[in-house]
N, C-alpha and C positions, 0 to 999 in steps of 0.2 A: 504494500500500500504506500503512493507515494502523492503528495500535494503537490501536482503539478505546475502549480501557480510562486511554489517554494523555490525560490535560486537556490537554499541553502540543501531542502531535500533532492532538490535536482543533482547539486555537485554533489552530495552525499554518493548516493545512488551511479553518478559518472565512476567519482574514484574507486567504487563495490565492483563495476563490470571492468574497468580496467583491470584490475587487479587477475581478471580470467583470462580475460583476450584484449590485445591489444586494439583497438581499434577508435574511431573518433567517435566516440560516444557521445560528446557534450551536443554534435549537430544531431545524432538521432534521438536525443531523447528531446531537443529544442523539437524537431520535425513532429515528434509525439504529442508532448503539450500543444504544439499550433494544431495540431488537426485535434484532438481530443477536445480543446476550448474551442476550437469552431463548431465544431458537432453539436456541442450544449449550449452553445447560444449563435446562433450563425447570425450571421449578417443580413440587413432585410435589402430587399431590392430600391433603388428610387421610390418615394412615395409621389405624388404629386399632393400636399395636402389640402387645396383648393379643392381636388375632388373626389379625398378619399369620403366616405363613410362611414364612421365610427362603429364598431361593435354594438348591439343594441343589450351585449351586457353592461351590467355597471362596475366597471374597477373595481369595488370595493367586495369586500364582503360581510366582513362588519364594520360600518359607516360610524366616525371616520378614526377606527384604530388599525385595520386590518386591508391591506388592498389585494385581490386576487396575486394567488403566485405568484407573493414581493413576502419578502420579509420585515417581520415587525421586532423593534428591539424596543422593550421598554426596561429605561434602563435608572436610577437613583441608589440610596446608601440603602444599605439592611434597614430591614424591618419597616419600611414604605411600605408596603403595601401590590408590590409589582406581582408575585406569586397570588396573589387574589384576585388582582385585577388581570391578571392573566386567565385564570379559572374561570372569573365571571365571564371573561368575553367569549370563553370554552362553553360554557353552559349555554349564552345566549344562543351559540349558533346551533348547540345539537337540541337546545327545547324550540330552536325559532321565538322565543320571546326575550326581550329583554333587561337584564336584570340591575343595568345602568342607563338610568335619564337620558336621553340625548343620545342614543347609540340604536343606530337603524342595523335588524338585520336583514343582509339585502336575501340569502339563500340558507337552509337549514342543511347539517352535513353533519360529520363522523368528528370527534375530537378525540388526539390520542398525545398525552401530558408522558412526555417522559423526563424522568425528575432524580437530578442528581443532588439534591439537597435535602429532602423531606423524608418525609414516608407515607405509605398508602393511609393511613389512619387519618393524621394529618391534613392532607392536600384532599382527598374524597370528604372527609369531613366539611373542611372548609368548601367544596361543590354542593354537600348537602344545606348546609346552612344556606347558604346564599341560594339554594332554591326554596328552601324555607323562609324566606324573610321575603323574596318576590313572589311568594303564594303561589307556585307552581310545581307541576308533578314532576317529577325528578326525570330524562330523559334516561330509558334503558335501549342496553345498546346502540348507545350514540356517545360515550363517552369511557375512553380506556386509559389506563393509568399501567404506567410500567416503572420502577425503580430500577438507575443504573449505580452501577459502580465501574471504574476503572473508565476506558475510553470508548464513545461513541460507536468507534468500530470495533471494537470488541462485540458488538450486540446486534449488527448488521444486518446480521439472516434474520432476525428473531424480531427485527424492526419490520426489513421487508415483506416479511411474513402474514406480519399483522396488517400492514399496507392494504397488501392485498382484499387480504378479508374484510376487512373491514372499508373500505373506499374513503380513505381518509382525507379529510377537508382541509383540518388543522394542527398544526402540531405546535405543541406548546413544551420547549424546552429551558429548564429551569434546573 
């Protein structure tokens, strides 16, 4: 596994394959990274935006913390309040109701909190109450919770696993 966007795991990973075979590694793994980051985000053609048409989705998905397939950082010192307010906007979109003033949700979906601070007591707790307190029924099977430890990819398969099954909307990582 290597961060392609890494200079540092890039050289890493040159001096690991020199060390087999001699060869110019630093241009094929540069060739790698360019086509690897083209492929996940390519380049769009000319638009003309006089007369393109706008998608008649709405960017957003929860109005306005959340924009479709962008990432959201909310970010302050401990003990703010961000792992709550994270929760809530978790809740709002798998019950579709919502459970902060001023926050539209634009589509109902799958929420899956994977949480390297907490614990499931905790953090479900803290989704139950706050569906208790906006007087709504708890959504089942719209809301999964997984505790990690160690690194992200360590848990990879067992992420995309759940992906899968579950057609996940949101992911709330904390």
């Amino acid at each position: 596994k290597i961060n392609l966007l890494s200079d540092t795991q890039r050289d890493a990973l040159r001096r690991s394959l020199k060390e087999r075979l001699e060869h110019d590694w630093q241009q094929v793994i540069q060739h790698v990274a360019k086509l690897t980051i083209a492929s996940l985000d390519p380049a769009s053609d000319l638009v003309d935006m006089g007369a393109y048409e706008p998608q008649a989705l709405s960017p957003w998905l929860i109005e306005p913390f959340v924009r479709r397939k962008q990432p959201t950082i909310l970010y302050g010192d401990g003990g703010e309040g961000k792992s709550t307010l994270a929760i809530a906007l978790g809740l709002s979109l798998a019950s579709g109701i919502s459970v902060i003033p001023g926050v539209t949700i634009v589509e109902t979906g799958s929420v899956y909190m994977l949480d390297f601070e907490s614990d499931v007591d905790d953090s479900v707790g803290v989704a139950h109450d706050l569906a208790k307190g906006a007087n709504i029924e708890f959504p089942k099977q719209r809301m999964f919770y997984r505790r990690l430890s160690g690194s992200l990819a360590d848990h990879i398969d067992n992420i995309a696993a759940d992906f899968a099954r579950h057609e996940i909307s949101l992911v709330i990582v904390d």
